[in-house]
C-alpha positions in Angstrom: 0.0 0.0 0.0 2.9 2.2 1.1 4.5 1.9 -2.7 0.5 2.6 -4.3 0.8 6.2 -2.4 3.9 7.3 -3.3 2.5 5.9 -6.9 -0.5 8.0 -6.6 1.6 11.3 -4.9 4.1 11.6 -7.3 1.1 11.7 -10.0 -0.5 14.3 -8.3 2.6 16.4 -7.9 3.0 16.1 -11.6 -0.8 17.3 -12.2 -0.8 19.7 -9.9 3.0 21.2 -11.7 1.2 20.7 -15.6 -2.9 21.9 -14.8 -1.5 25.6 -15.0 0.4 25.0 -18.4 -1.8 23.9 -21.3 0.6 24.5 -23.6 3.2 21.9 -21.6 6.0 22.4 -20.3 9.6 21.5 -19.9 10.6 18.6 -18.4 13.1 20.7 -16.2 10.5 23.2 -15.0 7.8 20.7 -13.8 10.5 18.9 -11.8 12.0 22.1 -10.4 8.4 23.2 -9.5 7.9 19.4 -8.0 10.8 19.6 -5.3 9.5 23.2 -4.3 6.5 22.2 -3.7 7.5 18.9 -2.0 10.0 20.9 0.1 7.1 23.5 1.2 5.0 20.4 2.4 8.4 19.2 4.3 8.2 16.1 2.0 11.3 14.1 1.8 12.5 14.7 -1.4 14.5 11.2 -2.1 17.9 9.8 -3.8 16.9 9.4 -7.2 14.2 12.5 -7.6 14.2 13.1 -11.4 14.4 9.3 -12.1 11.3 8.1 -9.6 9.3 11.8 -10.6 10.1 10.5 -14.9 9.0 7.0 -13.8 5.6 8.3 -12.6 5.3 10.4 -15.9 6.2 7.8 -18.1 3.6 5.2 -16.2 0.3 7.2 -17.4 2.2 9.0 -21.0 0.6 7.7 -23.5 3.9 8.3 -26.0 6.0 6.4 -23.7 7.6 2.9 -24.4 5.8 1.8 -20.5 2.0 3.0 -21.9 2.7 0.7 -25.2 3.7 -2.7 -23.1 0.6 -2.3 -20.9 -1.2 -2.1 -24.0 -3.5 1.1 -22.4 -5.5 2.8 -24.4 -4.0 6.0 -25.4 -7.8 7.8 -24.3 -7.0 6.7 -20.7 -3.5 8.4 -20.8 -2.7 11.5 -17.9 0.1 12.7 -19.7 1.3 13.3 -23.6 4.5 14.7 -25.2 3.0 18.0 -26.9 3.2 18.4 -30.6 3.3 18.3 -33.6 5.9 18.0 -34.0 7.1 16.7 -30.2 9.0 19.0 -28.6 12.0 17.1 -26.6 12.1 17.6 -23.3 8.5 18.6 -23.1 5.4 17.4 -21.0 1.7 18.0 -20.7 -1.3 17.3 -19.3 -5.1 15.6 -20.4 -6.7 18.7 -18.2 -10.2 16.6 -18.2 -8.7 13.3 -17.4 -5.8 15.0 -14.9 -9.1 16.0 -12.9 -11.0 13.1 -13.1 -8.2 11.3 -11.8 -7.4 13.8 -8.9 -11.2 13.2 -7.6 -11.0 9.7 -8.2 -8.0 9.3 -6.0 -9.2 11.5 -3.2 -12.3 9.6 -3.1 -10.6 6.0 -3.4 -8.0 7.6 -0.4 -11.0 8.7 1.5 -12.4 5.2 1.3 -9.6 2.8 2.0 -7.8 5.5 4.3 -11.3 6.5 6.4 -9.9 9.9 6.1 -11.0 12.8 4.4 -9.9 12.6 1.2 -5.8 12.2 1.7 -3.6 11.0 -0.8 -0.5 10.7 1.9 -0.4 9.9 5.5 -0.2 13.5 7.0 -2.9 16.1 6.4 -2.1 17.5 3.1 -1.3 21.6 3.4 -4.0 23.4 1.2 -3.1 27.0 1.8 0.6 27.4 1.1 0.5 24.3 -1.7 0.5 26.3 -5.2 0.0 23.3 -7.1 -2.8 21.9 -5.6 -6.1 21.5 -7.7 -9.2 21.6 -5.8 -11.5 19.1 -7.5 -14.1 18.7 -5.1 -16.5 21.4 -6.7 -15.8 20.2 -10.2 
């Protein structure tokens, strides 16, 4: 379970970096924007960062190698490479599917956790997080 939250927060730290930038954004700037917002939350920010944080992004981008194996279908996908033609070094977000996931996830943590709606252990800090999306009134 430990493993399916640090799954599901590294996702959410990505959303919550890309939501703002429908045109994508570099790779770079996401990950700087990440550790920020990790190191507000007094997060542990881990050895291998960038690898663990392009894992994540790689798991639910539907131009990735990792998508293709699972056989996914490409609708499903959180993530893209924006194009044409694909920029390298570049990510983005599905807006619609980005929140549908995000209330998904609080719900399915509110359910299993028999907390309000956490996606970690520790209450998650709303007011000085500037990456979080509120999805609750969507």
């Amino acid at each position: 379970m430990k493993n399916f939250r640090l799954q599901n927060t590294q996702v959410r730290d990505l959303i919550n970096a890309l939501l703002p930038y429908p045109e994508g954004r570099h790779r770079r700037g996401v990950l700087d924007d990440v550790r920020r917002a990790k190191q507000a939350r007094a997060e542990d920010i881990g050895k291998n960062f960038d690898g663990s944080f392009q894992s994540a992004f790689n798991r639910h981008n539907k131009d990735s190698k990792e998508w293709s194996k699972l056989g996914a279908n490409p609708r499903d996908a959180l993530f893209y490479f924006p194009g044409p033609p694909r920029r390298q070094g570049w990510w983005s977000v599905n807006p619609e599917r980005a929140k549908e996931w995000l209330a998904a996830n609080i719900r399915l943590a509110a359910t299993s956790n028999g907390e309000r709606g956490q996606l970690i252990s520790r209450p998650p800090v709303f007011h000085d997080d500037p990456y979080r999306v509120d999805c609750r009134n969507s």
